[in-house]
N, C-alpha and C positions, 0 to 999 in steps of 0.2 A: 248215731246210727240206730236203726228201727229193728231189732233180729225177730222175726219170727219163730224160729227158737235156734240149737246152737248149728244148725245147718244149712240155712235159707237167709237170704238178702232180704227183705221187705223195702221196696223202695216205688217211687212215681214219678211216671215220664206224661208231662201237661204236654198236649197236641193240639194243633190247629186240624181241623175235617177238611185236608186236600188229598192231592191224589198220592201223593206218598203216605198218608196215612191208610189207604183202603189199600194199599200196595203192600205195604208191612201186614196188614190186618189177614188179606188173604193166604199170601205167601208164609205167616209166623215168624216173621223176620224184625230185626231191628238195625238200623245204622250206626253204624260206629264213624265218624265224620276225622276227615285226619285235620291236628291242628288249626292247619292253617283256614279253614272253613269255620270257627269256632267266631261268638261275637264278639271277644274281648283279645284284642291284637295282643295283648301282652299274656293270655292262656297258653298256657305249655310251651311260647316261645318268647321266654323271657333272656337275656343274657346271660350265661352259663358263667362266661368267666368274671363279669361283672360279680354275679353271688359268689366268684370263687373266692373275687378280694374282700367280698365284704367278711365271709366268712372266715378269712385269713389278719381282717385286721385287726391291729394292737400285736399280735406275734411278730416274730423276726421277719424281714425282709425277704422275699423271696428270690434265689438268684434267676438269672436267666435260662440257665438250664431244668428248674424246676417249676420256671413259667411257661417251657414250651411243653415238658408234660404233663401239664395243666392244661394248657390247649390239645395235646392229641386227645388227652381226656375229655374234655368238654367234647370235640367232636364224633369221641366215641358214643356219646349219648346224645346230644342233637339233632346229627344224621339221620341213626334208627326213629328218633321219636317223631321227627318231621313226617316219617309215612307211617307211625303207627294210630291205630284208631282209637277211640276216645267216648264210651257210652257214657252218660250221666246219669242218674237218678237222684231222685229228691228224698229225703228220707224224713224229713221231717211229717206233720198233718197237714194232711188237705185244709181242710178248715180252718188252720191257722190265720192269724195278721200278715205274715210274712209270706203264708204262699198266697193271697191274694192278691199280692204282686205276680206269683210267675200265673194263677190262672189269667192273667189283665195281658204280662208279657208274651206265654206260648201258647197259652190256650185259644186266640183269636178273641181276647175280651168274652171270656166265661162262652164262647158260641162253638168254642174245642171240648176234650173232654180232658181228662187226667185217668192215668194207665197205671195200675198197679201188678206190680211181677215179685214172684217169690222168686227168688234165682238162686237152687242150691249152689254151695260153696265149691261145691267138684267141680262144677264148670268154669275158675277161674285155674284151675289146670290148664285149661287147656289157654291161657294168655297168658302176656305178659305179668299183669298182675293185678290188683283191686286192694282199692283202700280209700277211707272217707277225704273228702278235699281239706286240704290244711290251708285256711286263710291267711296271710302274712308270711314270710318267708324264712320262719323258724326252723321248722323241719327239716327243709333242704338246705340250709347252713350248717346246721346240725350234721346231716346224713356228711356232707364235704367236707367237714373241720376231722371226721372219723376215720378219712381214707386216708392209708398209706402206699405213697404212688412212687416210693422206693422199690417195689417191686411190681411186675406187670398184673394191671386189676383182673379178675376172673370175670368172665360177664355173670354168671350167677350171682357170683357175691356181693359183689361190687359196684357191675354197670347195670343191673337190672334191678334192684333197689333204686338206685339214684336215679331214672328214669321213667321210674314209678312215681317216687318225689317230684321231681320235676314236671310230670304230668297233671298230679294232680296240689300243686301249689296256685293259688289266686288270689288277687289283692284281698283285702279284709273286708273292703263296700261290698263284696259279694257274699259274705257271708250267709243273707239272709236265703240263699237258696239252697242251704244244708246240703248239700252234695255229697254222691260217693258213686266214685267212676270204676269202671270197669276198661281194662288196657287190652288192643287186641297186637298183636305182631304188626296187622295191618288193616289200613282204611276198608270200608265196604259193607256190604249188608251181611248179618250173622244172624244164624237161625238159633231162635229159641223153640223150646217146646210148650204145644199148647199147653200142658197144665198149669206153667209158670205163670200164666197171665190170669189173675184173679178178681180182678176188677175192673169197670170202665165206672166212672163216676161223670155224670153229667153236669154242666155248667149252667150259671144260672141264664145262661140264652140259648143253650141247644136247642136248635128247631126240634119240633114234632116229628119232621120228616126223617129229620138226620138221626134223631133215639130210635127210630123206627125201627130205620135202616141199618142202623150198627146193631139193634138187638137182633134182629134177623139172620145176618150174617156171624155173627156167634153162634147163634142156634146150628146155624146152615156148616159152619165151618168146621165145628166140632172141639168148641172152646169149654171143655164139660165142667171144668173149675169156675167160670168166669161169673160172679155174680154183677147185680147192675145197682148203681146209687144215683142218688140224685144231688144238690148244692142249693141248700135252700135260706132264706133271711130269719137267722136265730133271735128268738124273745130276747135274750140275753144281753144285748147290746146294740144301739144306731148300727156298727159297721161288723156287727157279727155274723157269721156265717155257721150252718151245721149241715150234715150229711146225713140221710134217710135211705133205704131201701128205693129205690125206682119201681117203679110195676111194670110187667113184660107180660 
């Protein structure tokens, strides 16, 4: 994870230049998408009780009555997570190998931009929760081998930890998109404030028109933190890439 220092998120959302993006753009908003809209079927709704046994196996058998509240359990965290929302950010560099996979994936093939936001830590107050994506399903085995469901779980302690896990668990081939999600109660657009938004970096096919356009509308919008970059082909190597200042 990338801290801008012990208060602030530094993190990057790659965008494709449609109309939900000048929609976010004017308004200062972002989407929080619930689950089930996500690209990867198996993100945040993976089998609950399935990990319950994996996490349970090699110990003692489990009886019937401590496999049904294994089941209210698992539904008590499902249920809620199925309509809660789900931001991602990337936390790794832009210029990276590996994010030149998500500029090719969400950028529209470098013709998007990539969105950099400071997001102080206060505002995961107000959610569910935030925490970097754990590739392979360590974590949330861990978090469930932990509880004791002897007595009734607290949702602070208990069901909102492990739904947090749950959220942000993803097979390990994803790794390469360094993640770290932000959990909201629920699906929808959530307002950030302009100063969090710190950069728009350009792709290496952003129209002329479209830089133009998005510089303008920062100026015009009252984006006063937002500098502008550019993604250019680095000396450094055939499939290198580096980042420069943009002119505005």
């Amino acid at each position: 994870m990338t801290l801008t220092d012990e208060t602030h998120f530094r993190g990057h959302k790659f965008r494709q230049l449609n109309e939900f993006f000048w929609k976010n753009l004017v308004a200062s908003t972002v989407y929080f998408p619930p689950p089930h809209q996500l690209n990867d079927p198996y993100d945040c709704q993976i089998d609950l009780m399935k990990a319950v046994r994996l996490a349970k196996a090699g110990g003692e058998p489990m009886t019937e009555a401590a496999l049904e509240r294994w089941r209210d359990f698992a539904r008590t965290v499902t249920e809620p997570a199925a309509t809660c929302g789900v931001f991602s950010l990337c936390a790794g560099d832009i210029r990276g190998m590996n994010e030149s996979l998500l500029w090719a994936h969400y950028a529209d093939n470098h013709r998007g931009v990539c969105i950099t936001y400071e997001v102080p830590y206060s505002f995961v107050a107000t959610l569910i929760g935030f925490a970097p994506v754990t590739y392979g399903g360590d974590k949330l085995l861990e978090a469930l081998r932990s509880l004791d469901l002897s007595v009734r779980p607290a949702f602070e302690t208990s069901i909102k930890p492990v739904i947090t896990n749950f959220l942000t668990t993803k097979a390990k081939q994803w790794a390469y998109e360094q993640e770290a999600r932000f959990i909201s109660f629920q699906s929808g657009l959530v307002q950030f404030e302009r100063e969090w938004l710190r950069q728009i970096c350009f792709g290496l096919n952003t129209s002329r028109d479209d830089r133009a356009a998005i510089i303008e509308a920062i100026k015009r919008l009252g984006y006063t933190n937002c500098e502008f970059a550019e993604l250019v082909h680095s000396e450094d190597g055939l499939y290198a890439l580096e980042s420069r200042s943009a002119a505005t």
